[in-house]
C-alpha positions in Angstrom: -45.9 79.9 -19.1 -42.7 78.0 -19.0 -42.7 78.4 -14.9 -46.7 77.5 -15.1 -45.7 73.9 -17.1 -43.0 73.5 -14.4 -45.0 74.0 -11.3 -47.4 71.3 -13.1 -44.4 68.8 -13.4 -43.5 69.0 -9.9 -47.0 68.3 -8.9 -46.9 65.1 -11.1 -44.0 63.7 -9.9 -45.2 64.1 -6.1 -48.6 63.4 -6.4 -46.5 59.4 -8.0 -44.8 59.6 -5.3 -47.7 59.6 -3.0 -49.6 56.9 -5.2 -46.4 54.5 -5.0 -46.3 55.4 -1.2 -49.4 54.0 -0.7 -49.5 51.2 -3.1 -46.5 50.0 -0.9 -48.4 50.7 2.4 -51.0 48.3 1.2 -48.8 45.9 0.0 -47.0 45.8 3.3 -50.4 45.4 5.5 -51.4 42.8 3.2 -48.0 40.8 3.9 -48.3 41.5 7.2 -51.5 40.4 7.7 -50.8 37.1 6.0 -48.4 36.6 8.1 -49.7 37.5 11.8 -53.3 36.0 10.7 -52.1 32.4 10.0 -55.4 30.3 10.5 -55.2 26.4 11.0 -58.0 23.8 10.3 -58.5 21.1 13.2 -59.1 17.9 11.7 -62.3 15.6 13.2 -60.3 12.6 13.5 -56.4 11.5 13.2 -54.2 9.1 14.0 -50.7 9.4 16.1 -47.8 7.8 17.1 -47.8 8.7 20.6 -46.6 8.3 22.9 -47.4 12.3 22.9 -49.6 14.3 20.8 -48.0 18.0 18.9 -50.4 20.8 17.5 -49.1 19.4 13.9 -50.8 16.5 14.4 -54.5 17.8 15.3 -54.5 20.7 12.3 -54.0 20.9 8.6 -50.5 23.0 7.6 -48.1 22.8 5.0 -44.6 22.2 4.9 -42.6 25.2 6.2 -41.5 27.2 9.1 -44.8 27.4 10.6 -45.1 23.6 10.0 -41.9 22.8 12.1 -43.0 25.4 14.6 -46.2 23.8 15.5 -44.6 20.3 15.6 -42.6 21.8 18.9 -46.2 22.4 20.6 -47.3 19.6 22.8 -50.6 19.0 23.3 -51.0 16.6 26.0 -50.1 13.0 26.5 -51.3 10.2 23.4 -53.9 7.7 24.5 -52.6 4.4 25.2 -52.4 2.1 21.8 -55.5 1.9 20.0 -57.3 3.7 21.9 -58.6 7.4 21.8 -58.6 10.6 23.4 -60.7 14.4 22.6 -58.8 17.2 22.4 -61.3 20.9 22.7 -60.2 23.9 19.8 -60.2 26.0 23.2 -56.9 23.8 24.3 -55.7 24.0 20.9 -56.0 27.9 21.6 -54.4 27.9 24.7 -51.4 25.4 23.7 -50.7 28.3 20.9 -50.6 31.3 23.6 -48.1 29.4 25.7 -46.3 28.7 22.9 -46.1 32.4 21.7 -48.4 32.1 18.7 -50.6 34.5 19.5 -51.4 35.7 16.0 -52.7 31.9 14.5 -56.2 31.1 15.3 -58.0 28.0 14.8 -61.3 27.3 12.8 -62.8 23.7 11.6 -63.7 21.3 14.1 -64.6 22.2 17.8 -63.0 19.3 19.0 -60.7 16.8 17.8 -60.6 12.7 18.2 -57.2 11.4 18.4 -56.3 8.0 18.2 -53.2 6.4 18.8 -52.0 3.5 16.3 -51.3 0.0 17.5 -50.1 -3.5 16.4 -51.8 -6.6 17.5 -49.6 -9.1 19.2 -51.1 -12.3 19.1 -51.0 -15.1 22.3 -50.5 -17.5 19.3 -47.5 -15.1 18.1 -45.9 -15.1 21.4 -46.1 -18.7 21.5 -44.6 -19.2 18.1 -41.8 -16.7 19.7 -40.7 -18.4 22.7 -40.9 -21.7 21.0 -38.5 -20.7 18.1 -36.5 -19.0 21.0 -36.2 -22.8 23.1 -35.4 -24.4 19.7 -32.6 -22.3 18.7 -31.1 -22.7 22.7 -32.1 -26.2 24.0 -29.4 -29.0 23.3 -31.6 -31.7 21.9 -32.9 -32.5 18.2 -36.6 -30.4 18.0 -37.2 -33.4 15.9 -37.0 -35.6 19.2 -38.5 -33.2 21.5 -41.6 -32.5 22.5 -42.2 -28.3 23.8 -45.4 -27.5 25.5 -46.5 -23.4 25.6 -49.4 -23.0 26.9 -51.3 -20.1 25.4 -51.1 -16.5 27.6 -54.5 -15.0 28.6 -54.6 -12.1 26.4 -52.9 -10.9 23.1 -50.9 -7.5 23.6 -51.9 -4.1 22.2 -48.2 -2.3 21.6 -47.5 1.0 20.2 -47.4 0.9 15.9 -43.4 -0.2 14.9 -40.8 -2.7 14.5 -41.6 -5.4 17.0 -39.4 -7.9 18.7 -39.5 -10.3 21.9 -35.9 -11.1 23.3 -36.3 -14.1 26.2 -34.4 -15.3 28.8 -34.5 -18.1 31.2 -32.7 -19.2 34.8 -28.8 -19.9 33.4 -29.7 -23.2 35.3 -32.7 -24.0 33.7 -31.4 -27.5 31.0 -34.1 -27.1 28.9 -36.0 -30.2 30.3 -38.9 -30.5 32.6 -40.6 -27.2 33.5 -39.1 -23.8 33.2 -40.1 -20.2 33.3 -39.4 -17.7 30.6 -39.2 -13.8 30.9 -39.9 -11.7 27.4 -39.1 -8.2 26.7 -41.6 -6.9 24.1 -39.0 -4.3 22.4 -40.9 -1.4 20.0 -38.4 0.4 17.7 -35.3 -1.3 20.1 -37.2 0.1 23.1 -38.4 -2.2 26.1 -42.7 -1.7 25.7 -43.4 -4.6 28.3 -42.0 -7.8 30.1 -44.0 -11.0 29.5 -43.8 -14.5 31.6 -44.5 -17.5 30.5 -43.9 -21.0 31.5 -42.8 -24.3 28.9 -42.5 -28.0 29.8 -39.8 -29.4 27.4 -39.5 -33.3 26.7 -36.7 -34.7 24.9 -36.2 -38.4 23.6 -33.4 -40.0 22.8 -32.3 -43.5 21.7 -31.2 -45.9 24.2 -29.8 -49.1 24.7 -31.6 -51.9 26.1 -31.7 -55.2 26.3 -33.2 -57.4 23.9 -33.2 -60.5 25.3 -32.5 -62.0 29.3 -28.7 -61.2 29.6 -27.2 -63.3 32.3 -25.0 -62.4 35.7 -21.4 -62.7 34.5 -22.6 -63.2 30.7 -20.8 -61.6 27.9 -22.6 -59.2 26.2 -23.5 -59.7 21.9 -24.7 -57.2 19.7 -27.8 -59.8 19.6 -28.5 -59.3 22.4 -29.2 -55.2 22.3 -31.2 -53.1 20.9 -32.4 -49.3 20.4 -35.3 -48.0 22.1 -36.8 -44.1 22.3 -36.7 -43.1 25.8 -37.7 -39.5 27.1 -34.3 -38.5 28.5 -36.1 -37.1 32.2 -36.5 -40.9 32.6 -33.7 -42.6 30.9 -31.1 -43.9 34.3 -27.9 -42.1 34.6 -25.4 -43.5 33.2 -27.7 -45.3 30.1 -25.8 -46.2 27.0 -26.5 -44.6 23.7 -24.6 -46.8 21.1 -24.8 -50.6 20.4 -20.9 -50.6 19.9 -20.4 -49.5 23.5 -21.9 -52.6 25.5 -20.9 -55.1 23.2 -18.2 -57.1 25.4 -18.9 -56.0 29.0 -20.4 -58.0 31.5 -23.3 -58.1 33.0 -22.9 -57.3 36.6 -26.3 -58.8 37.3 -28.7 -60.2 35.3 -30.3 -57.6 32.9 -33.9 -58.3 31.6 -35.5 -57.3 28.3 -36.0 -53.8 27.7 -34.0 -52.9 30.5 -31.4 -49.6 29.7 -28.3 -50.4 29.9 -26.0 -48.4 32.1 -22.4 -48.3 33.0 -23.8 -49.2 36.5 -24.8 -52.6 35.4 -22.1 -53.6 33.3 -18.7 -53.6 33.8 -15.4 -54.5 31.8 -13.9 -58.2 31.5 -11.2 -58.2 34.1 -7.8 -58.8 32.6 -5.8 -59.4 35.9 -6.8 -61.0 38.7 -5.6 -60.7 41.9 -2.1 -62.2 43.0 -1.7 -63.2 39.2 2.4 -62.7 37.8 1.6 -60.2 35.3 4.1 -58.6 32.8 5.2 -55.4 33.6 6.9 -52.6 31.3 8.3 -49.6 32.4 8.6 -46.8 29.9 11.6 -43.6 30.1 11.7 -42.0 26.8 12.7 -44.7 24.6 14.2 -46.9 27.2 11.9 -50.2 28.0 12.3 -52.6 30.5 10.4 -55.5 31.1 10.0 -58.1 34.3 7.4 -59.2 36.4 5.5 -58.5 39.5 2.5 -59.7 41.2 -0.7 -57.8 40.7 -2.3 -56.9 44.3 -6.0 -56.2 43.3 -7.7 -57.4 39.7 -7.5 -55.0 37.1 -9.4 -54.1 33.9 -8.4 -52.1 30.7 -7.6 -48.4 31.6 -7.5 -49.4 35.3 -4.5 -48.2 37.9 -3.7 -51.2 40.1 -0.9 -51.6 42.8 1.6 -54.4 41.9 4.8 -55.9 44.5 7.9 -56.8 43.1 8.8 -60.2 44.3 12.6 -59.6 45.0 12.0 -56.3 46.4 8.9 -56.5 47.8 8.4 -52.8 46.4 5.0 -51.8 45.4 4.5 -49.5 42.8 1.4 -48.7 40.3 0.5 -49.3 36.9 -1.9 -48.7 34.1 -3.4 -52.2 33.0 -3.6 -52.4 29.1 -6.2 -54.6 27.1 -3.1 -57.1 26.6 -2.6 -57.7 30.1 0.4 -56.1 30.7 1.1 -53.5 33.4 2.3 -50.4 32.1 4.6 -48.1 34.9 6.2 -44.4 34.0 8.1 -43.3 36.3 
């Protein structure tokens, strides 16, 4: 009896054993079949970011290793900004072999429309661009200057990110007249596209002119100036800006109203003439000596003029002040 009861209790325990066995078995295929049977969903339509397309953007997965795997599997090249391009499941399938993933299959869609985001670049916002970019270089007032863009034939279709247009012009170019401008279109600090695009750029400034007729040989008054706005491409070389500056010159010839005036046709009152006995000083530290010579050529303020000493017959040079004296250091 006792040996009958044991036989039975062996029995039991291997007949659990077999159970647990194959509860385990199961178990294992089930895991195993989870894991080699992964099946992804293509989507109809999506968007990407380009400029290449990855399994992970065409099919539906969650977060995880499988997720970073298929974001390694290219596809094929992204369509150019906003525009789109059909990818089949059967290349989907075939993207998955090469890639080793032999076990994941694909189901939803048969094929796939991709289509690759895109910003909008204005003509008006490349105009505002290059204008802001001429008005932070350019040397005159934007108050006083006039900047002509036209507008480019077509607006630009960039890839989707953070945009920027760096310009540049000839290092020659003064920001007057005509010039032409190049423009790098930069996506994410990447060059997209170069741009050209040509600006006319008129400054004005304030002159001085004459306000009145103004004599040959006259003296020039504050009365008889005054300022007038002149495009700078046609103000004369030389034209004066500031009342203060003419008042006391000569006219070299006679200067008619609303004529610039220029350092051409004025000129300084002289303050020697020539073969006048002017003063003389010589300056050596703080020594000072004074005599007199004979000025060889007329002289104005600031001018360097050859003198002869009259006992000597030495010439030398001197700077003629506004007092009339000829200043020498030796």
């Amino acid at each position: 009896m006792y040996a009958a009861n044991l036989m039975a209790y062996f029995e039991g325990i291997t007949m659990y054993r077999l159970i647990l066995s194959l509860i385990l078995s199961s178990v294992a295929l089930l895991v195993s079949g989870a894991w080699s049977e992964a099946v992804l969903e293509l989507r109809e339509e999506v968007l990407v970011k380009g400029p290449k397309v990855f399994l992970s953007d065409l099919v539906e997965v969650e977060e995880g290793a499988l997720a970073d795997r298929l974001a390694e599997v290219e596809i094929s090249q992204a369509a150019r900004p906003g525009s789109s391009k059909n990818f089949n499941a059967s290349l989907v399938e075939a993207r998955l072999k090469t890639a080793g993933l032999k076990d994941v299959s694909v189901t939803g869609s048969a094929r796939v429309r991709a289509t690759t985001m895109h910003i909008d670049i204005s003509r008006e916002m490349v105009v505002a661009s290059l204008q802001n970019h001429i008005e932070t270089e350019m040397p005159w007032d934007p108050a006083t200057t006039e900047v002509n863009i036209p507008l480019p034939l077509n607006d630009i279709v960039a890839p989707e990110g953070d945009m920027e247009i760096r310009w540049r012009s000839n290092p020659q170019y003064r920001y007057l007249g005509s010039g032409a401008f190049r423009g790098d279109v930069l996506i994410d600090g990447a060059v997209y596209r170069t741009v050209t695009m040509r600006a006319s750029i008129e400054a004005f400034h304030e002159v001085v002119v004459a306000a009145t007729d103004i004599s040959r040989g006259r003296p020039i008054m504050a009365s008889h100036l005054e300022l007038q706005m002149m495009a700078v491409s046609r103000a004369p070389r030389g034209a004066m800006l500031h009342i203060k500056d003419a008042v006391g010159l000569l006219a070299r010839k006679t200067i008619f109203p609303g004529q610039p005036i220029t350092s051409r046709n004025v000129e300084a009152k002289k303050v020697i003439r020539r073969n006048q006995m002017v003063p003389v000083e010589v300056r050596s530290g703080r020594i000072r000596i004074q005599h007199r010579a004979r000025a060889m050529m007329d002289g104005r303020a600031g001018d360097v003029i050859v003198c002869t000493n009259p006992s000597t017959k030495q010439e030398f040079q001197g700077v003629v002040r506004a007092d009339g004296v000829v200043e020498v250091h030796p």
